[in-house]
Backbone as CSV, one residue per row, in Angstrom:
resi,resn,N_x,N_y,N_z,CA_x,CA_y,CA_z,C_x,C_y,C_z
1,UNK,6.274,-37.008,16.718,6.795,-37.518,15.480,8.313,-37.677,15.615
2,UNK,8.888,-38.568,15.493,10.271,-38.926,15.355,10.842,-39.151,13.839
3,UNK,11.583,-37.742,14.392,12.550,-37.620,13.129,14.345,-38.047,13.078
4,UNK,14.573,-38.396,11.502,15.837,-39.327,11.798,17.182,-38.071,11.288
5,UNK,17.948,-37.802,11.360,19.017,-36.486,10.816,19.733,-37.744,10.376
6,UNK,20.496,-37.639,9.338,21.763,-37.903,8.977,22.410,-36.804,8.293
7,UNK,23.716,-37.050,8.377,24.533,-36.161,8.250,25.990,-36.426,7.699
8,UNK,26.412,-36.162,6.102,27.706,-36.697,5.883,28.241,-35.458,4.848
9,UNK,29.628,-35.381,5.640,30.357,-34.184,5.113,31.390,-34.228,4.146
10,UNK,31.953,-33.901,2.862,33.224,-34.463,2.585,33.989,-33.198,2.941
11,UNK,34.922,-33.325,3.742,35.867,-32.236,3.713,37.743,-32.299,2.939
12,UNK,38.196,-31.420,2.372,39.255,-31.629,1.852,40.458,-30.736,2.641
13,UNK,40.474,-32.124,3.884,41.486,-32.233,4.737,42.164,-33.030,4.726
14,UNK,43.081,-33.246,5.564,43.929,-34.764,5.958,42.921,-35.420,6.477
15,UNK,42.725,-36.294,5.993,41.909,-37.492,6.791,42.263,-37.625,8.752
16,UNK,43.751,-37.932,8.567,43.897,-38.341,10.074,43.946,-37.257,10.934
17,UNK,44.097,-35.787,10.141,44.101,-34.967,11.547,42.335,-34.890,11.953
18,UNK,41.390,-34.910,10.696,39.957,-34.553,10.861,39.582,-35.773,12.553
19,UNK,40.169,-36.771,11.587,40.072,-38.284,13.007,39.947,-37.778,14.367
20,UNK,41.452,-37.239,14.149,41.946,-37.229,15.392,40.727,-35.889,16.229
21,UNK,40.500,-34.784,15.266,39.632,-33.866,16.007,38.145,-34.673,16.410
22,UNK,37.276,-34.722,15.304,35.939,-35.681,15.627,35.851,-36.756,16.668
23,UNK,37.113,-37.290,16.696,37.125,-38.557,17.948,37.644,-37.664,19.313
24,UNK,38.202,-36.605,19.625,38.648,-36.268,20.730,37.636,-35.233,21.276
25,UNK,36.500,-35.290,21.308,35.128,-34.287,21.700,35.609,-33.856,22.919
26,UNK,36.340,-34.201,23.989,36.433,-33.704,24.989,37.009,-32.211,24.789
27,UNK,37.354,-32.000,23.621,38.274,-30.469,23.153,36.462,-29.998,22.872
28,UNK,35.268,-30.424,22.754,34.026,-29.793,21.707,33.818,-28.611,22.554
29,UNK,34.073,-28.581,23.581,33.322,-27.106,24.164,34.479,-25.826,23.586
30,UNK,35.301,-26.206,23.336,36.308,-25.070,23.156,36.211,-24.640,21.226
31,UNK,35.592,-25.523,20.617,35.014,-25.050,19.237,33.575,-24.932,18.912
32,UNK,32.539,-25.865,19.497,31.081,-26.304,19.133,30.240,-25.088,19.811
33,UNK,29.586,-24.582,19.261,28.411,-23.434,19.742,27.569,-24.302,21.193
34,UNK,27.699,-23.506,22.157,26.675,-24.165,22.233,27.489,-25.094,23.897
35,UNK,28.223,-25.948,23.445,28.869,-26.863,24.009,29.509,-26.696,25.323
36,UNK,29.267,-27.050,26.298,29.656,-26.339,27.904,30.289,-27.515,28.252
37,UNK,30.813,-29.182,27.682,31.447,-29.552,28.716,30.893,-31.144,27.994
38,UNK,31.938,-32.348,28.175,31.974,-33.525,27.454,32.509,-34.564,28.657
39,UNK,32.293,-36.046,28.612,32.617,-37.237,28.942,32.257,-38.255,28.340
40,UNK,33.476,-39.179,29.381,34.030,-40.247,28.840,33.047,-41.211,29.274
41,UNK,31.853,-41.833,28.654,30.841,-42.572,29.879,31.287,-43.655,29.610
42,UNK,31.979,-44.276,29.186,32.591,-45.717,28.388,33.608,-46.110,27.330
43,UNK,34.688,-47.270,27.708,35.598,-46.976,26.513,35.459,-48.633,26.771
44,UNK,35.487,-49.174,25.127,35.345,-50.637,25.070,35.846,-50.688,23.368
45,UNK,37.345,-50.516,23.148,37.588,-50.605,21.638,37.039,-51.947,20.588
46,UNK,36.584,-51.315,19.193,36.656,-49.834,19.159,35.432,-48.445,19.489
47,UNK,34.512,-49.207,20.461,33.276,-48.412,20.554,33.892,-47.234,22.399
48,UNK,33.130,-46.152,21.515,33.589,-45.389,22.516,31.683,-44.356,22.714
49,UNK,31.141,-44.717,24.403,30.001,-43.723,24.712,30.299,-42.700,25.209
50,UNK,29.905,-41.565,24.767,30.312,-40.359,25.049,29.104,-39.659,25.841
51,UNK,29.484,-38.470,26.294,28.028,-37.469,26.478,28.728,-36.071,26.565
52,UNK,27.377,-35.711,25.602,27.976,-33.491,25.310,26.730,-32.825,25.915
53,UNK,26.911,-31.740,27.110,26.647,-30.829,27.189,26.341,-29.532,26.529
54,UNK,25.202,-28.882,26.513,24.640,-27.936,25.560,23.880,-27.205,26.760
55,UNK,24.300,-25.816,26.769,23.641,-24.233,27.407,22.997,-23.390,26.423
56,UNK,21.990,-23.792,25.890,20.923,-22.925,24.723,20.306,-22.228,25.833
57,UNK,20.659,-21.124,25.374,19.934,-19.914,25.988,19.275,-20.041,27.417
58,UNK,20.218,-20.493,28.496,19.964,-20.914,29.685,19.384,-21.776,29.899
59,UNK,19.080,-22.998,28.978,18.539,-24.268,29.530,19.393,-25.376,29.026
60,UNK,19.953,-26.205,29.873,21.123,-27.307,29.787,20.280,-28.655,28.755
61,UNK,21.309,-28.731,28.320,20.899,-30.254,27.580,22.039,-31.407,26.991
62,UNK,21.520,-32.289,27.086,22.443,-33.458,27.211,22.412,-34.488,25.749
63,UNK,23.494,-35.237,25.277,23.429,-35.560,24.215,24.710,-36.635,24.244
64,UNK,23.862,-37.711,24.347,24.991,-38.823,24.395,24.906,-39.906,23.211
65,UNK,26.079,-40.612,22.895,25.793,-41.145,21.500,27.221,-42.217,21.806
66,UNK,26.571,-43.355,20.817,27.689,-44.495,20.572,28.694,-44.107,19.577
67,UNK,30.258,-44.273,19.452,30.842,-43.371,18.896,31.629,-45.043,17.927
68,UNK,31.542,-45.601,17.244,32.002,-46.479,16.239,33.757,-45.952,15.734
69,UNK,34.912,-45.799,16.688,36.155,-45.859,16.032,36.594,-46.825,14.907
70,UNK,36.737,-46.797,13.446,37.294,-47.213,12.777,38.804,-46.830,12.257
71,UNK,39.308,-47.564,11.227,40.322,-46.797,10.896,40.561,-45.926,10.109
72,UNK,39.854,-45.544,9.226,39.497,-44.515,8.164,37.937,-43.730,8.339
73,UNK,37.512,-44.126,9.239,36.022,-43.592,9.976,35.493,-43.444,11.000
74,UNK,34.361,-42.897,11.458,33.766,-42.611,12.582,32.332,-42.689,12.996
75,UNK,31.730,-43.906,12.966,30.508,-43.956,13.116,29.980,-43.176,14.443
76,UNK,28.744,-42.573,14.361,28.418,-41.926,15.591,26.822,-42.373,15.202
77,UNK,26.398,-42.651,16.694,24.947,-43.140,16.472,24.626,-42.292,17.956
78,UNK,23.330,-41.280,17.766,22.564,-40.793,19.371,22.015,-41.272,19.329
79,UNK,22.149,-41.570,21.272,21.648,-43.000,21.882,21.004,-42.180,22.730
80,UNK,20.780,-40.881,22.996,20.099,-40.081,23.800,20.236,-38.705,23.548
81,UNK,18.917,-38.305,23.156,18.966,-36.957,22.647,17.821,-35.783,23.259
82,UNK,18.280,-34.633,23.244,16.920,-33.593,23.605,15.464,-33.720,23.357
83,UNK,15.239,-33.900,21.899,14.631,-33.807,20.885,14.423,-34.603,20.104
């Protein structure tokens, strides 16, 4: 069965510093549970493919997604997932 997540947060931050964190994932292992390690698989502005690393309880997993840079937003779509 394929299931769909969405996910939308409002947080009451600065907009551009939140940007700047959500778009720079290569920092995700040093905050995200979980997270062992990030790349750059593609940069073609403003679309950026990424891929995140995940060590759950000794078994690796991979999680790559189209990343939509806007200027006031951040579309993220997984384009390859565990699960």
């Amino acid at each position: 069965m394929k299931r769909d997540l969405q996910f939308k947060k409002v947080l009451k931050i600065n907009a551009d510093n939140a940007l700047k964190v959500v778009s720079n994932f290569n920092k995700y292992a040093d905050f995200v549970p979980g997270c062992t390690g990030a790349s750059l698989i593609s940069r073609n502005p403003p679309i950026e493919i990424g891929r995140l690393e995940f060590n759950i309880l000794g078994k690796k997993y991979f999680i790559e997604s189209r990343n939509e840079i806007l200027e006031n937003s951040i579309n993220i779509e997984q384009t390859k997932r565990p699960f």
